[in-house]
C-alpha positions as CSV (number, residue, x, y, z in Angstrom):
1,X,60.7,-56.6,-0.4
2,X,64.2,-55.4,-1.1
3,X,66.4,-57.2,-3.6
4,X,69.6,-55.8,-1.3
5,X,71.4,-59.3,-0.2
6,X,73.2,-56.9,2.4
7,X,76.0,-57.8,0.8
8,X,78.6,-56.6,-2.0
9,X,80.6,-59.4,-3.7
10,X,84.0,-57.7,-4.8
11,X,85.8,-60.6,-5.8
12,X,88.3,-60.9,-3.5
13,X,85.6,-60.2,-0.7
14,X,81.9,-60.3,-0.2
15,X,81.5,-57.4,2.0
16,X,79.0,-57.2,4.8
17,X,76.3,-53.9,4.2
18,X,74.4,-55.0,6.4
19,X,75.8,-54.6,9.9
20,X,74.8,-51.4,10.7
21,X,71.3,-52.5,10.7
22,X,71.9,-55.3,12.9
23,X,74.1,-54.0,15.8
24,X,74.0,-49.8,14.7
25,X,77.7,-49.9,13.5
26,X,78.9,-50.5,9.6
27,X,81.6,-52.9,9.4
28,X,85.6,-52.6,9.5
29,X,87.9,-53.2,7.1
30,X,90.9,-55.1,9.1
31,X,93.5,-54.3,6.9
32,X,96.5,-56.8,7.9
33,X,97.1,-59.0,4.6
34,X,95.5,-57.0,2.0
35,X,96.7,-55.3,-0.9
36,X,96.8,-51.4,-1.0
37,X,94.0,-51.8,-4.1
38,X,91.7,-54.4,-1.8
39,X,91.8,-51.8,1.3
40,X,91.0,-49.0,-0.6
41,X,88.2,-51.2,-2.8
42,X,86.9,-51.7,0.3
43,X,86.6,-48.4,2.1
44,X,85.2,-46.9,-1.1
45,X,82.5,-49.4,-1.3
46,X,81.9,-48.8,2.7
47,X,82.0,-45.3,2.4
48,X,78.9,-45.3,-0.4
49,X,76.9,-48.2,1.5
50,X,77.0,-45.8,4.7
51,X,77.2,-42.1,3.8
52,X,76.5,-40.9,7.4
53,X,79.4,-42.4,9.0
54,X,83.0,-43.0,8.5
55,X,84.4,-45.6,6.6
56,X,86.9,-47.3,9.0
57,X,90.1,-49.2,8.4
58,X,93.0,-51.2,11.0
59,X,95.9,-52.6,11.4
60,X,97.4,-50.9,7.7
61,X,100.4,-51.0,6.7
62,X,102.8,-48.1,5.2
63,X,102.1,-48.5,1.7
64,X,98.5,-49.2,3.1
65,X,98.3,-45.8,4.6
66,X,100.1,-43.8,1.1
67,X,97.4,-45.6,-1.0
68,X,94.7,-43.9,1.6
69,X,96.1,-40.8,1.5
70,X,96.7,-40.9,-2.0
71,X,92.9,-41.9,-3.3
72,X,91.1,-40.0,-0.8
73,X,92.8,-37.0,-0.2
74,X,91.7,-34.6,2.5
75,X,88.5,-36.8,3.2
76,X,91.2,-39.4,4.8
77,X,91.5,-39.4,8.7
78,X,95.2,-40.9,9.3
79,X,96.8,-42.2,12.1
80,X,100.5,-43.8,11.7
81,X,100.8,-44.3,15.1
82,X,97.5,-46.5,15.5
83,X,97.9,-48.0,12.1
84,X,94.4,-47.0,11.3
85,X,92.4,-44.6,8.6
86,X,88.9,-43.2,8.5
87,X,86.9,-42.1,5.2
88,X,84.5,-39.7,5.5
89,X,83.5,-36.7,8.5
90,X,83.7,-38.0,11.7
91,X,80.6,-38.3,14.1
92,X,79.7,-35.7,16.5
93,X,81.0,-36.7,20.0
94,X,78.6,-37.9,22.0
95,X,80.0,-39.2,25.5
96,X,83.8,-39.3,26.6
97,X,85.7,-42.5,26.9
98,X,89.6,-42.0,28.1
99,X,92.2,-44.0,27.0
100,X,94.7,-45.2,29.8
101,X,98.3,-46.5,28.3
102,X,100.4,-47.7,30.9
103,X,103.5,-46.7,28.6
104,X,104.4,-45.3,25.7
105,X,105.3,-48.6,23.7
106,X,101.7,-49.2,24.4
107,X,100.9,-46.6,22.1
108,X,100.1,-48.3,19.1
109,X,97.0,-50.3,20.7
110,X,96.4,-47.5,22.7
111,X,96.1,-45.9,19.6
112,X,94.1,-48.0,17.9
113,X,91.4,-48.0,21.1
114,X,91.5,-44.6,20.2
115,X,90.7,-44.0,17.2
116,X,88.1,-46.5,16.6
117,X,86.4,-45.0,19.6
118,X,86.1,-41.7,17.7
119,X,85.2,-43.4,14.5
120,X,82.5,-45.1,16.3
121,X,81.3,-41.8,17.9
122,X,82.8,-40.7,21.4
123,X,85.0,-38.4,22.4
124,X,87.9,-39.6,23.2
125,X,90.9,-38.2,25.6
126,X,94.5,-40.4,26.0
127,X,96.1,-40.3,28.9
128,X,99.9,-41.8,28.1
129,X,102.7,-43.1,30.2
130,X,101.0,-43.3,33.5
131,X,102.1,-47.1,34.8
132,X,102.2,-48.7,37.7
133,X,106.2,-48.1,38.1
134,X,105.3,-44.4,39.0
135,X,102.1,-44.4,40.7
136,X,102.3,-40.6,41.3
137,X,101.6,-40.5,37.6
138,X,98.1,-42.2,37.6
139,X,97.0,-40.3,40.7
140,X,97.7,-36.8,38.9
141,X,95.1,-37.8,36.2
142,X,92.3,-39.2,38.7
143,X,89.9,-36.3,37.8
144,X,90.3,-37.5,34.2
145,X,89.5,-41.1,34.9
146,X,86.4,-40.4,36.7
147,X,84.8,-38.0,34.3
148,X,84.8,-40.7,31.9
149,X,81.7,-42.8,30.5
150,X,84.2,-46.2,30.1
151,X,87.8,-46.3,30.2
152,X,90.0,-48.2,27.9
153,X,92.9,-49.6,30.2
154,X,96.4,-50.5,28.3
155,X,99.1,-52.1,29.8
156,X,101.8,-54.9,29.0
157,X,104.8,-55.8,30.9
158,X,102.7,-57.8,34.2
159,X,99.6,-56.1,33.6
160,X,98.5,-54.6,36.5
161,X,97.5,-50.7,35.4
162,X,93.9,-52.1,35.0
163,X,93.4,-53.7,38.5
164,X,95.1,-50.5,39.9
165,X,92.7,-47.9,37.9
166,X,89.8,-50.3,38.8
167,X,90.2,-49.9,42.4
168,X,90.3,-45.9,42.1
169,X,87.3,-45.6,40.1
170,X,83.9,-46.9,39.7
171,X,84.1,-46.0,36.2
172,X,83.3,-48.8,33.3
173,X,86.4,-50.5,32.4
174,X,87.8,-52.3,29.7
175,X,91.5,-53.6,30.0
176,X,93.7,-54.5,27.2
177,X,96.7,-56.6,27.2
178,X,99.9,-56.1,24.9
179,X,102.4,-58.1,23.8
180,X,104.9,-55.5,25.3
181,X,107.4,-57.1,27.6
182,X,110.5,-59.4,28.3
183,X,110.6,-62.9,28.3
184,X,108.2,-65.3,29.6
185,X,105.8,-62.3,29.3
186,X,104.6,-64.6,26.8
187,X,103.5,-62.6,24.3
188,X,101.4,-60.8,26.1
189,X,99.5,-63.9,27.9
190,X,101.2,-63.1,31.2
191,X,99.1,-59.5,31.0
192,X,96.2,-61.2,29.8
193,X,95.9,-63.7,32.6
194,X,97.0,-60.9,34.9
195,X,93.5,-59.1,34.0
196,X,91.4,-62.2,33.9
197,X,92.5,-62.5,37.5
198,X,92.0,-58.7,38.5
199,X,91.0,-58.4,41.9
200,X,89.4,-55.4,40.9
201,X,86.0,-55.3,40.3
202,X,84.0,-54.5,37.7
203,X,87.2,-54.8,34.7
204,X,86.4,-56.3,31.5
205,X,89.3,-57.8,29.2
206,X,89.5,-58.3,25.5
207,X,92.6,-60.3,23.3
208,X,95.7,-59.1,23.2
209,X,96.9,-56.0,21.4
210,X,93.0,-56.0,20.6
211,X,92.7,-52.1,20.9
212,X,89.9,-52.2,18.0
213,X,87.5,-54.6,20.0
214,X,88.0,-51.9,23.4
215,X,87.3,-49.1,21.3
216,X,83.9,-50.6,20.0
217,X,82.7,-51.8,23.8
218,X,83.7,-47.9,25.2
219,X,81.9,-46.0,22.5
220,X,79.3,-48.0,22.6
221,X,79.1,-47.9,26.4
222,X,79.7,-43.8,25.8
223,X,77.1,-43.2,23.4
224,X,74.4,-45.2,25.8
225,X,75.4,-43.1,28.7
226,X,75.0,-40.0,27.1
227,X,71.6,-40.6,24.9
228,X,71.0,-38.2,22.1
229,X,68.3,-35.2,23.2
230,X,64.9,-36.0,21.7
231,X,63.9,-33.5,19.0
């Protein structure tokens, strides 16, 4: 019987090693609140308990993202727009999930759908700018939303980019509200409601600005539509 408690106490942290066992993915270091030493404590420590994949990292901040750079060097996957890092080679694709951002000051959850979907092992295309305001925009990409194993849908303002892309594709669908918008947007609950009450069917709908938690579901949903070939 192992003496591993699946568990690494750090000090400030008592860091879970034992998640990929449990669900097949190593945990994430959420990065909002913490030190540049504690982030990079902790996707050293990551990065030894799971030397086959990436060590991944959200939500960091500038001096965050130096420190990253700075300790790990070329082994250092870095995204400014997304706010996020990876440590280590990334997987080998294995299926395609698209991310759909109805404009561009969606870009930073879009981003962040993104890369974790790639961290967790998908390919991953981003289709930018494509809101309901110009609908001649969306249509020009259908052929990318239906070659897709999930899309990630993005959209703020009044939401409706998912319920739109929902009703031209049978594809999977995962929509994500931001807190992009004027007034009693609300934050971001207006788009958020807006999705819960797609008419569309078949869309899914995570938090707001919670591009991390899409980019798990679509890999995930990738990975399991494309299985690996049996040796």
């Amino acid at each position: 019987m192992s003496d591993d408690p699946g568990w690494r106490d750090l000090g400030f942290a008592r860091l879970d090693t034992d998640r990929a066992s449990r669900t097949g993915d190593p945990e994430v270091v959420y990065g909002a609140g913490k030190s540049p030493e504690q982030a990079v404590t902790l996707l050293r420590t990551l990065r030894e308990a799971h030397p086959g994949r990436p060590a991944l990292a959200t939500r960091l901040s500038d001096a965050v993202l130096a420190a990253v750079r700075a300790e790990f060097g070329s082994s250092a996957t870095v995204d400014e727009v997304a706010r996020c890092a990876a440590v280590g080679p990334l997987p080998t694709p294995l299926g395609e999930v698209v991310v759909v951002a109805a404009g561009t000051s969606d870009l930073t959850v879009a981003g962040e759908a993104a890369f974790t979907a790639r961290a967790f092992g998908a390919g991953v295309t981003v289709v930018a700018d494509v809101g309901v305001a110009g609908l001649h925009r969306l249509l020009a990409v259908r052929t990318d939303l239906d070659r897709a194993d999930c899309l990630v849908v993005v959209a703020g303002m009044e939401g409706a980019l998912p319920s739109v892309v929902g009703g031209l594709t049978g594809v999977p669908l995962v929509a994500v509200p931001t807190s992009v918008g004027y007034g009693v947007s609300l934050g971001g609950l207006a788009a958020l409601l807006a999705m819960l009450n797609s008419c569309a069917p078949g869309v899914v709908v995570v938090n707001v600005d919670n591009g991390f938690g899409a980019g798990v579901h679509a890999a995930r949903v990738a990975r399991r539509a494309r299985p690996r070939a049996v040796p």
